[in-house]
C-alpha positions in Angstrom: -34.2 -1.3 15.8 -35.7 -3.0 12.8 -39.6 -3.4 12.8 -40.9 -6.9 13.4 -43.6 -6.5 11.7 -41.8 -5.4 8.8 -39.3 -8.2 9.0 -41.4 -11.2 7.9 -41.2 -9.6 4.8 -37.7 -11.0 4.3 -38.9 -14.3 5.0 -41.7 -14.0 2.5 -44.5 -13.8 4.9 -47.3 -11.2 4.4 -49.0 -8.9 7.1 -52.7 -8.1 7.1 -54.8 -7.0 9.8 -57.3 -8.4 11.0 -59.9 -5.5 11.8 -61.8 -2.9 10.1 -63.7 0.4 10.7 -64.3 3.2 9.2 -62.4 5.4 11.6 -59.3 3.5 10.7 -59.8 4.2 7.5 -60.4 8.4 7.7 -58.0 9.0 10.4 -55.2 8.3 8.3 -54.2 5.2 11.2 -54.2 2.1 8.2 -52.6 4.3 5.8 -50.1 4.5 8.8 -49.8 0.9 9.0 -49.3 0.3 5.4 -46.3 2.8 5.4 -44.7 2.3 8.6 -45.5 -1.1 9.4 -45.4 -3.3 5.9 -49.5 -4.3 5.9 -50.8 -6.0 3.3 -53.8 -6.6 3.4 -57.0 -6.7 5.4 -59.4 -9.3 6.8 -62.9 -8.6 8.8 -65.5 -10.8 10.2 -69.2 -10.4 11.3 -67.9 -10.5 14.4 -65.5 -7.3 13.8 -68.5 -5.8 12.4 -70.9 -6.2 15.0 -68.2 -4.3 17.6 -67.4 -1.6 14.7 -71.1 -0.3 14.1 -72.8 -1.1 17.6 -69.9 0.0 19.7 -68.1 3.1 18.1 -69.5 6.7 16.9 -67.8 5.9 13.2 -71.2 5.0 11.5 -73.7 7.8 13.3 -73.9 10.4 10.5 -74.5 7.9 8.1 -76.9 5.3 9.9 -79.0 8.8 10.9 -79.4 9.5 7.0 -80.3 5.4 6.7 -82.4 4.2 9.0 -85.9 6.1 8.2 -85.6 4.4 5.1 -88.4 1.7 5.0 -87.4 0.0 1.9 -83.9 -0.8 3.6 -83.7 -3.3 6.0 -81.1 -4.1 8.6 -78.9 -6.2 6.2 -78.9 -4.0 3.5 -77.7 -1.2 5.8 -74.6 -3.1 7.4 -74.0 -4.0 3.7 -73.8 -0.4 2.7 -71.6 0.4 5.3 -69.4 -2.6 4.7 -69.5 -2.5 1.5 -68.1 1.6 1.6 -65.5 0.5 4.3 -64.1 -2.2 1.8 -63.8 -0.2 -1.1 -62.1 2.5 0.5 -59.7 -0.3 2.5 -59.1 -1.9 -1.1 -58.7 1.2 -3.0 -55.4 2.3 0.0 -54.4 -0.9 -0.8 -54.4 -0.7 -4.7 -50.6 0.8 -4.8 -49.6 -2.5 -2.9 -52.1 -4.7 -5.2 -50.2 -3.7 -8.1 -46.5 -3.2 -7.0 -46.7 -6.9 -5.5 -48.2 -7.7 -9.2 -51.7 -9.3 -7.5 -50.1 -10.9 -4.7 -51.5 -8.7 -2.0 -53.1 -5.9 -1.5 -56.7 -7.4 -0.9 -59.7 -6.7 1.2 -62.0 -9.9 2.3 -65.8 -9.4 3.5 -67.1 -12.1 4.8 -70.9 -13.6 3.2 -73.5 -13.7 5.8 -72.8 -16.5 8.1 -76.6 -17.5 8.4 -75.9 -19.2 4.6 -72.8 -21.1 5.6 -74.7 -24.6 5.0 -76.9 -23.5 2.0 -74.9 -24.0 -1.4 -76.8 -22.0 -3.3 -77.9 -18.9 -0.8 -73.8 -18.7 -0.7 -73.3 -19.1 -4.0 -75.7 -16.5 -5.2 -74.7 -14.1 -1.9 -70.7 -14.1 -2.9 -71.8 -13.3 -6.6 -73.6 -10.5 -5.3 -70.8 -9.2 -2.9 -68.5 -9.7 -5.7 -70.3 -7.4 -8.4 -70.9 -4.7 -5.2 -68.0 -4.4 -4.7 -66.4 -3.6 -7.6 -63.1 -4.1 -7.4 -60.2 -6.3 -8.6 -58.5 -6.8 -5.4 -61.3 -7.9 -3.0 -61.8 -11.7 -1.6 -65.3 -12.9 -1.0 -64.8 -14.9 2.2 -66.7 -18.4 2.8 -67.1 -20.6 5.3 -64.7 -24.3 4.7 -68.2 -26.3 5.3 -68.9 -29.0 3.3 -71.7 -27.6 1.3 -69.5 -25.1 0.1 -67.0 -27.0 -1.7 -68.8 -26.5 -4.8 -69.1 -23.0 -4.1 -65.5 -22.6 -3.9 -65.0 -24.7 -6.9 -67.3 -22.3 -8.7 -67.0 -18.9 -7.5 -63.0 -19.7 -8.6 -63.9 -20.5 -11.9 -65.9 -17.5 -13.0 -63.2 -15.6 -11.6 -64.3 -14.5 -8.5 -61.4 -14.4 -5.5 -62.3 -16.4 -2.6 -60.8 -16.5 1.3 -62.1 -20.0 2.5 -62.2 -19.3 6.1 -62.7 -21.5 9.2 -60.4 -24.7 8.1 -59.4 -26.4 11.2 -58.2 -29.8 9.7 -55.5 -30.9 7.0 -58.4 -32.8 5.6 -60.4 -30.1 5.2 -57.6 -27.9 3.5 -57.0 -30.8 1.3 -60.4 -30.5 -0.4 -60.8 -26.5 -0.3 -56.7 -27.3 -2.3 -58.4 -29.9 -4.7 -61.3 -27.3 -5.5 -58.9 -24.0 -6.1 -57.0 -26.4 -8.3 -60.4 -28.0 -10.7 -61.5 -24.6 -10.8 -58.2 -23.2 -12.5 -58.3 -26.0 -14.6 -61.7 -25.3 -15.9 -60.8 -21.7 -16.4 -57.8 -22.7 -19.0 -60.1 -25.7 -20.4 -61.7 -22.4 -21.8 -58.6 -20.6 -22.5 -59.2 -17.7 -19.6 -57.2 -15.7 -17.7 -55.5 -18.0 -14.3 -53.4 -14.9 -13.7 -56.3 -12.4 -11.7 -57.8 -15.6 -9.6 -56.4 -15.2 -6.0 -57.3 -17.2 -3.2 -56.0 -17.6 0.3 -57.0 -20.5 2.7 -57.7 -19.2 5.8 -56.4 -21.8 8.6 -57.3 -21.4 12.3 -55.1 -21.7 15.0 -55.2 -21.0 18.6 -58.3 -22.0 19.0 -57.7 -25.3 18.0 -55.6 -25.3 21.3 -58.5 -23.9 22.9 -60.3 -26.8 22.7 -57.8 -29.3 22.7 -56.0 -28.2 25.6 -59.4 -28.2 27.8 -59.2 -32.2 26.2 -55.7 -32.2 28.1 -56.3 -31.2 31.2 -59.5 -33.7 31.4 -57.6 -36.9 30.3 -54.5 -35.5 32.9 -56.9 -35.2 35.4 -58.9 -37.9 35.4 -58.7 -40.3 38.6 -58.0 -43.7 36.7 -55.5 -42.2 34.5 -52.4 -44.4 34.1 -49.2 -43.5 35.2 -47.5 -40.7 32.9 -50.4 -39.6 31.6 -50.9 -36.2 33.4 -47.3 -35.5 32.2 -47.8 -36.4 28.7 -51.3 -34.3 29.0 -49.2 -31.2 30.2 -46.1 -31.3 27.7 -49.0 -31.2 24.7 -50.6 -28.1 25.9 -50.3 -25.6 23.4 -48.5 -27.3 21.2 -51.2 -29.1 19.3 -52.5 -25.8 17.2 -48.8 -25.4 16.2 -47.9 -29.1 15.1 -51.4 -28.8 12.7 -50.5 -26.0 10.8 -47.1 -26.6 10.3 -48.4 -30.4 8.9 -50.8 -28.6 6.7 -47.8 -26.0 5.4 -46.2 -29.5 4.4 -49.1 -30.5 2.1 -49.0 -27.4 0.6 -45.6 -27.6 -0.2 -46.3 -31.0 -1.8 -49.1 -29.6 -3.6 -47.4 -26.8 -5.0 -44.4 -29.2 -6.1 -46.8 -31.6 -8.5 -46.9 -31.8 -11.8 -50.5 -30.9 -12.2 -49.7 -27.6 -10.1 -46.8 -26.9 -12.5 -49.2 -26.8 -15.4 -51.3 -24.1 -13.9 -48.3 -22.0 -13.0 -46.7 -22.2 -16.4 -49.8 -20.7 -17.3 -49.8 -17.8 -14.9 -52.1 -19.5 -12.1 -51.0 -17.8 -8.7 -50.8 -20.4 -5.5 -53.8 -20.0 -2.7 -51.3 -19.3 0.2 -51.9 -20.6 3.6 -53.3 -17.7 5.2 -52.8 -18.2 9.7 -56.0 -17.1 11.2 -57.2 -16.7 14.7 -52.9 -15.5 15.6 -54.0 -14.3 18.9 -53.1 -16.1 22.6 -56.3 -16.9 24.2 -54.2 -18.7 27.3 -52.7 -15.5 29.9 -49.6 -18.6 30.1 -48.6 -18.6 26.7 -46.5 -15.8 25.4 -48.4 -13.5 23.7 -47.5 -13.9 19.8 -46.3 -17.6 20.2 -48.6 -18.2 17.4 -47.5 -15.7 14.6 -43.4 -16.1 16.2 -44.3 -19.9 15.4 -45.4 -19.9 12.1 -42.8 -17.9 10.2 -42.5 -19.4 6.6 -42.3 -18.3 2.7 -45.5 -18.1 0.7 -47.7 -17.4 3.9 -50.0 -14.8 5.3 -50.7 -14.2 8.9 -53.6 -12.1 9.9 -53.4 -10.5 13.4 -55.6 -8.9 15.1 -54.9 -5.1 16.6 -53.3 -6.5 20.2 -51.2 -8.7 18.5 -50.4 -6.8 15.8 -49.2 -3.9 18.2 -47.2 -6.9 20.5 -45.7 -8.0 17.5 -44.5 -5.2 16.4 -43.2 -4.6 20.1 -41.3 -7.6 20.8 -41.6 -9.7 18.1 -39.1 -12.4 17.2 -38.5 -13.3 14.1 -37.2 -16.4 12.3 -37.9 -18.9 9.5 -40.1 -21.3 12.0 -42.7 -22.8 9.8 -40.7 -25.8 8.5 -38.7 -26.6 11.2 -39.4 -29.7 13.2 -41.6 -31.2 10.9 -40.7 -34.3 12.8 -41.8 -32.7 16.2 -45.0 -31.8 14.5 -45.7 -35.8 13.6 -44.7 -36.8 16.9 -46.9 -34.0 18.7 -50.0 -35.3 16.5 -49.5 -38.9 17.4 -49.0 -38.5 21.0 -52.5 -36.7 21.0 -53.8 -39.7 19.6 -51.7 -41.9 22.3 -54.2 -40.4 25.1 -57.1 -40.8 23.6 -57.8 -37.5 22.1 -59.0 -37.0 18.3 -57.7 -34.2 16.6 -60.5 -34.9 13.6 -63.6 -34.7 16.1 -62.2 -31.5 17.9 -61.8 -30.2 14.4 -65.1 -30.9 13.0 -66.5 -29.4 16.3 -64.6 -26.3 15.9 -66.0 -25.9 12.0 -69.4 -25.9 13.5 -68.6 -23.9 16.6 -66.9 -21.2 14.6 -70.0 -20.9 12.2 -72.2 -20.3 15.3 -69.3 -17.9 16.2 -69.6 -15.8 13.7 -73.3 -16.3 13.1 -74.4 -15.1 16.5 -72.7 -11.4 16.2 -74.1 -10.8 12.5 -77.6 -11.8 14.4 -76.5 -9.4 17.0 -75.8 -6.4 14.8 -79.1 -6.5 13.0 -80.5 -6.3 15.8 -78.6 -3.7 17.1 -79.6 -1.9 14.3 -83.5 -2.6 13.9 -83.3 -1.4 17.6 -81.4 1.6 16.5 -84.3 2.4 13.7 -87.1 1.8 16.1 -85.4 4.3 18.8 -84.6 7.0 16.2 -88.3 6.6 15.0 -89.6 7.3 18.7 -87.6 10.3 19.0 -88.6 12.1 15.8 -92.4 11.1 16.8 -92.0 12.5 20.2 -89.5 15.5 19.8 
């Protein structure tokens, strides 16, 4: 039987994975993935961090040889054994970097969550990343606040690739779209290269239902609700998530179809896909990859993480889904507004949550690892 995974390929959707570790990387297990399984392309988070270094054996020889090192505090340590994960990830994925001429192929870290409000900390943060790094096919993730607009706007036009991450609303995308597009246009006002800028826009999913669907069961529960509404309440469950990205693959389309876009791409400028994050179910009811079976369209990447990546692969369907029922989509979106329920506050409430999200993990693992320091410290004083 034909791999699933392997499949979206033929409707010009790309794979990445949504984890990293090192013991991915040396046991051969990625390389695995990239052969057998069509992946693209990679995607990691504080969050994934946090779990990699505090819960796994695949950092021990080297954090031993780190941590008596004074002059290197906790950041600088993850950073050097992100920064050796990503190089490694992006140099097994150079072969599909340059036989997919720059489409994939690309390794995102993440800048430290703790900046996501402060323009210039991020600025100055992704520069650095960028330079560390080394290495053509790499995206420099940042958070899709409104402080980092500019960022984006900039980072793009010094040539630096960029994954704007946690966008929840079409508004939101609309912007991050607007600044991808200035900054190409300020790279040919100087007559530069468009053709090695990549950028992906990295749009949240399930947990948009999440939230909204909590919203549901409230309004269909409430005592004075009007006849209907509980049914209404119920048919929207995990629909919502769906209906929004599907809307915001429509403005892309419409974006990509413009004049002012067609300039760019005459000129070598590559599109910044749509890129479907947070793929997995979070409700036991749902099926289990409903939200990459869902979202099936050209010019897309989903990035799923290892338990749906694995159920994907395992029962997967797979169809050109992303465009059809646009009209659903529209009607799904006003009927949420119909009880009440405002897709732009749940949105903007997610943005901040999902900062916190991430920032709480990062603050976790330095932790985790200025504990480590003062434990190994003990133990040589005391052998």
């Amino acid at each position: 039987m034909a791999n699933p995974l392997r499949e979206l390929a033929r409707y010009g959707q790309s794979v990445w994975y949504d984890s990293l570790r090192r013991g991915n990387l040396v046991s051969g297990e990625l390389a695995r993935y990239v052969e057998e399984d069509g992946l693209t392309g990679l995607t990691t988070n504080p969050s994934i961090y946090e779990k990699a270094i505090a819960g796994t054996g695949d950092y021990e020889e080297e954090l031993v040889t780190l941590l008596p090192r004074a002059e290197l505090d906790a950041k600088t340590i993850y950073e050097t054994l992100a920064l050796r994960d990503i190089r490694a990830a992006a140099d097994l994925l150079r072969p599909v970097y340059e036989r997919t001429a720059r489409g994939d192929g690309y390794v995102s870290l993440e800048v430290s969550p703790v900046v996501a409000h402060d323009a210039g900390a991020s600025r100055d943060e992704a520069r650095r990343l960028w330079r560390a790094l080394d290495r053509e096919n790499v995206l420099i993730k940042v958070p899709g606040t409104p402080e980092a607009l500019p960022v984006i706007r900039d980072l793009l036009a010094e040539g630096v690739n960029v994954n704007i991450t946690l966008l929840f609303s079409r508004a939101r995308y609309a912007r991050v779209a607007e600044a991808h597009l200035a900054a190409l246009e300020a790279r040919a006002a100087r007559g530069e290269d468009l053709s090695r800028v990549a950028s992906v826009a990295s749009f949240f999913v399930s947990r948009v239902d999440s939230l909204v669907d909590r919203q549901l069961d409230a309004v269909g529960a409430a005592g004075d609700a009007a006849p209907g509404v509980r049914e209404r309440a119920a048919e929207l469950r995990g629909r919502v998530a769906i209906a929004n990205a599907k809307l915001a693959y429509q403005d892309w389309r419409a974006l990509t179809a413009t004049p002012r876009w067609a300039r760019l791409a005459a000129l070598g400028a590559k599109p910044q896909r749509l890129l479907w994050a947070s793929t997995s179910t979070k409700d036991p009811r749902y099926r289990d990859v409903m939200y990459v079976e869902e979202l099936i369209g050209p010019d897309t990447v989903d990035t799923m993480p290892p338990a749906t990546f694995d159920a994907f692969r395992e029962h997967g369907r797979v169809a050109r889904t992303l465009d059809a029922d646009v009209d659903g989509a529209h009607r799904t979106i006003d009927a949420l507004a119909e009880l009440g329920i405002s897709l732009d506050d749940a949105t903007e409430r997610l943005l901040k949550d999902g900062v916190r999200l991430f920032a709480e993990p990062f603050g976790k693992l330095l932790a985790t690892i200025e504990a480590r320091r003062g434990s190994q410290a003990g133990a040589g004083a005391n052998p």
